[in-house]
N, C-alpha and C positions, 0 to 999 in steps of 0.2 A: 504494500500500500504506500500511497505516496504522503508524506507527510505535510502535515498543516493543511489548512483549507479555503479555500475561495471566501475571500471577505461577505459579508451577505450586500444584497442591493442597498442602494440607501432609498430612503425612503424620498427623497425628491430629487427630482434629475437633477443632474449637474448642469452647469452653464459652462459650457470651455472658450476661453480664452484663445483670442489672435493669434498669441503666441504659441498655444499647443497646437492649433490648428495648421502653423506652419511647421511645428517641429512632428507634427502627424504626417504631415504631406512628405517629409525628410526621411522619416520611419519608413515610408510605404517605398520612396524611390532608392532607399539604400540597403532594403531587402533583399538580396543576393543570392543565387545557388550556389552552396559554397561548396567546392571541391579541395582545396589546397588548404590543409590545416595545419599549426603546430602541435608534438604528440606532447603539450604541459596538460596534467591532469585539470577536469572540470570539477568547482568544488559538489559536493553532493545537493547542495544547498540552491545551489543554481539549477541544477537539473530538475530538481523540484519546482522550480518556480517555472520552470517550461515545461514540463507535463500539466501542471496546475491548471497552464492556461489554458488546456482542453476541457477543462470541465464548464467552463463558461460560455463553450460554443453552441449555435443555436441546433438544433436538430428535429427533423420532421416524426413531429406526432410526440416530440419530447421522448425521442427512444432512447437518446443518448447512447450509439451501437458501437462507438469506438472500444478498440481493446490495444492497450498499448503495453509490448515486451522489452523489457532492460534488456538488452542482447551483448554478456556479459563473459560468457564464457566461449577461453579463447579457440574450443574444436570448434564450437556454434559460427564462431566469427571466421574463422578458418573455413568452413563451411558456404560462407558468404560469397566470401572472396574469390573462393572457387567458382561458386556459381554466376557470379559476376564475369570470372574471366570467359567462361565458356561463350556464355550470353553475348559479348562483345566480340570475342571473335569470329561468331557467327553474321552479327552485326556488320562487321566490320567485311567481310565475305560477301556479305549481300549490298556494300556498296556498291554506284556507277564506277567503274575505273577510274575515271575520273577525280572522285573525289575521297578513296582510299588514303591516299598519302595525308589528308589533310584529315579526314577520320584519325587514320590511327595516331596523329599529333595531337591530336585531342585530351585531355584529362577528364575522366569522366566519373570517375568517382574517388572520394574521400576515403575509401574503407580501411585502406593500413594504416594512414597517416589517427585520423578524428579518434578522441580517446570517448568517444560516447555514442554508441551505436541502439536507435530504439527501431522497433519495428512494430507500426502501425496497422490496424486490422478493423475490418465491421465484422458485428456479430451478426449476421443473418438469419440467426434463428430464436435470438431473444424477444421475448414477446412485449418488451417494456413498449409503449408507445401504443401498444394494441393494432398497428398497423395502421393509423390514422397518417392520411395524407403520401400512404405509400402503396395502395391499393392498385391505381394506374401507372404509375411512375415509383415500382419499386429501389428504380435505382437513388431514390432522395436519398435513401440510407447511406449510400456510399458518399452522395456528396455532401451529407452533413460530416462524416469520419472527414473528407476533405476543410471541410470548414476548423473542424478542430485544429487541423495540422498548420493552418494558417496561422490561426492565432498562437499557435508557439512556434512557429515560425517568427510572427512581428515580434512577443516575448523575448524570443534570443535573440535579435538583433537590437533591441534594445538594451541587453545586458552589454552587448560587447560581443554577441556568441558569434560561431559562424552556421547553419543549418543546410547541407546539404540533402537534395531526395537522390535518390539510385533507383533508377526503371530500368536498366537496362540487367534482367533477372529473370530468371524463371519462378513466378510467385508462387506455383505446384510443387515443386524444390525446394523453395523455401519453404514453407508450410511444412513441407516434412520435417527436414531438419531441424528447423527451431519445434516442431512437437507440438504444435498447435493444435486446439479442436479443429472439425472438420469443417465445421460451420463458420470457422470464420476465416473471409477474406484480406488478403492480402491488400491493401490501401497503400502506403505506402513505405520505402525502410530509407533510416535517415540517419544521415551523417552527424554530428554535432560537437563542436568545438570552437577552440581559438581561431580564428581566421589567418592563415599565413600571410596575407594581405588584403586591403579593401580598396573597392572600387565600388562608384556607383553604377556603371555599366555593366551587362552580364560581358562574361568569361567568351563564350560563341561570339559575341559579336567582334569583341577585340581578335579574335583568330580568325573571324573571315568567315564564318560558318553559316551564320546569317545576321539580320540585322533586323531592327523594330519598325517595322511598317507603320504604325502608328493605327489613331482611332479612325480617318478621315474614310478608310473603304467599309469600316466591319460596325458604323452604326447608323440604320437605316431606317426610314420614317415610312411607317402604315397606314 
């Protein structure tokens, strides 16, 4: 269990401040995928205070279906690794020609470096929420466990931290290995630590991978 506990609401909203509103907007653009970590231990204390901030995330029907794993031990994590490399080489196989060389120049995950590896999951079969508001769009479940991971995502980059996610996996593999129930899925498994460096631009774009297209084609009037 994770210690201490989510402050309760207050009872009248807050009014925020110019100034938080600019250093919110600073929060949001210097949110990172962070792959390049230093291996200095994370204190426990902090870690805590980034799992925590799942628990305040919204979720459809109030199911709250996240399940979140320390992934602590180092066969487990050995385990990862492995299944990471495979995953990428394949990856990496099934690039254009073309753009092989600049794939595999890539860094694409955190996993030996980050002294703090969780691994994120929905429960699929927990009946909390009763199923409200997931009846046609089961998959709400999933993107509320998504919404969690946000918020301790924004959490550690507030502390200082760095949060990288790793897709490139077999989440069937993984399930195994880490010894999971069967019902629950794979969401996401996540790097976390010191930041070996900060930027505010993602990693991909400074290598050429791709670049941010912006809001101008992707929002559109009905």
């Amino acid at each position: 269990m994770v210690a201490g506990a989510i402050a309760p609401a207050l009872s009248e909203p807050p009014e925020f401040s110019a100034v938080f509103r600019g250093e919110l907007g600073l929060l949001l653009r210097w949110r990172r995928d962070v792959r390049r970590f230093r291996r200095d231990a994370v204190a426990g204390a902090l870690v805590d205070q980034v799992i925590e901030a799942a628990a305040s995330a919204p979720s459809v029907g109030l199911s709250e279906p996240w399940r979140i794993a320390r992934v602590s031990s180092e066969a487990r994590r050995d385990a990862v690794i492995a299944n990471f490399s495979d995953a990428n080489a394949d990856a990496l196989a099934a690039q254009p020609e073309e753009r092989r060389a600049l794939y595999a120049s890539l860094k694409l995950a955190g996993l030996r470096e980050a002294p703090v590896h969780l691994a994120v999951f929905c429960d699929e079969a927990d009946d909390q929420g009763k199923g409200l508001g997931a009846r046609t769009m089961p998959e709400m479940r999933r993107y509320s466990v998504v919404c969690a991971v946000m918020q301790m995502w924004l959490v550690a980059r507030s502390l200082g931290l760095g949060m990288g996610w790793v897709s490139i996996l077999d989440p069937a593999r993984l399930t195994r290995d880490l010894d999971t129930p069967d019902d629950w899925s794979l969401i996401a498994y996540l790097c976390l630590g010191w930041p070996e460096e900060d930027h505010a631009d993602p990693e991909l774009q400074r290598a050429g991978w791709e670049a941010r297209a912006g809001l101008a084609a992707r929002v559109i009037d009905r």
